[in-house]
N, C-alpha and C positions, 0 to 999 in steps of 0.2 A: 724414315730416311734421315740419315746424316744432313747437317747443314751443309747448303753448297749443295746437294743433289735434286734433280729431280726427275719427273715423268715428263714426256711430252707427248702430251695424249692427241695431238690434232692427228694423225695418224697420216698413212699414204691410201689413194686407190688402188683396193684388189681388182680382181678379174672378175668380178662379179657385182661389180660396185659397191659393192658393200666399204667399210673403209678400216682399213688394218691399223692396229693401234700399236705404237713405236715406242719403244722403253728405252729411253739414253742417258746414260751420267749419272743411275738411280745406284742408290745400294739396298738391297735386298738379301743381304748376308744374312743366313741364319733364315730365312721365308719357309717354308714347306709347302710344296703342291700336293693336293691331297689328290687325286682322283679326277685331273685337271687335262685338258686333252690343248698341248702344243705340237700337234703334227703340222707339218711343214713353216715350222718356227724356223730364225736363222739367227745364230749366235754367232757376234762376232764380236773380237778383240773383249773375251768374255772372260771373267776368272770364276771357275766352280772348282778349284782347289777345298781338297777334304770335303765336297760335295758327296751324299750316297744316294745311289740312283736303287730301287728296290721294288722290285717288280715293274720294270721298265718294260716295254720296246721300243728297241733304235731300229724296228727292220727299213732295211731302205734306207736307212740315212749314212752319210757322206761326215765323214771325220778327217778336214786337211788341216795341215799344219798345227796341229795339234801334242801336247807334252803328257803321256804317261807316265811319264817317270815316277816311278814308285809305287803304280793304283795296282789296288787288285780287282781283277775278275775271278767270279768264285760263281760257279752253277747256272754256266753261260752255255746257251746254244749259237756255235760257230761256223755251223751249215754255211758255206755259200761265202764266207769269211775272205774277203782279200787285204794282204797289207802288203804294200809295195812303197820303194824309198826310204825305208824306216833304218832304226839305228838300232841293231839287238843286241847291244852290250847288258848282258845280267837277266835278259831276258827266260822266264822258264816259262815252259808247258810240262804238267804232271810231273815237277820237280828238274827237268834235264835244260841244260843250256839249250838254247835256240843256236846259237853261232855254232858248238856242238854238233845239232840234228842239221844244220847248215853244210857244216865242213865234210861228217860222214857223208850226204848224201851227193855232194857235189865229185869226192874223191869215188864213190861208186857208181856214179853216170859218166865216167870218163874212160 
């Protein structure tokens, strides 16, 4: 850890009393989880900029206010996939604008 950061391990109570351990103000840039289970973890005001996530799953998890700009997804399953409020300038799917498969299909639902 960078000077000036740290962990703060006193943690909160879960719902099981057990007691959840709280990470604030740490830098962990460059860490690697290997084989590490954070299901129902909550990131917030978090930077994993040029972060690679590889052999993930996110099933069930909740992405708000959140910046892709720029990431790729490459040999994703989108089953079930909703994005809504978003901003799809430059956006592709299988090479084509989004705003594109947007405008066609809005001008042929009408």
């Amino acid at each position: 850890m960078k000077e000036g950061s740290h962990t703060n391990t006193e943690g909160t109570q879960g719902p099981d009393t057990s007691v959840i351990p709280i990470t604030q103000d740490a830098d962990l840039h460059g860490a690697k989880f290997v084989n590490t289970d954070l299901s129902g973890a909550c990131f917030r005001d978090v930077s994993l900029a040029r972060a690679q996530f590889v052999d993930v799953s996110f099933v069930d998890s909740c992405f708000e206010d959140v910046s892709l700009k720029g990431s790729i997804i490459r040999n994703a399953n989108c089953s079930g996939l909703s994005i809504t409020d978003a901003v799809y300038d430059g956006m592709r799917i299988e090479g084509i604008l989004v705003t594109d498969l947007l405008r066609i299909y809005l001008t042929a639902s009408e």
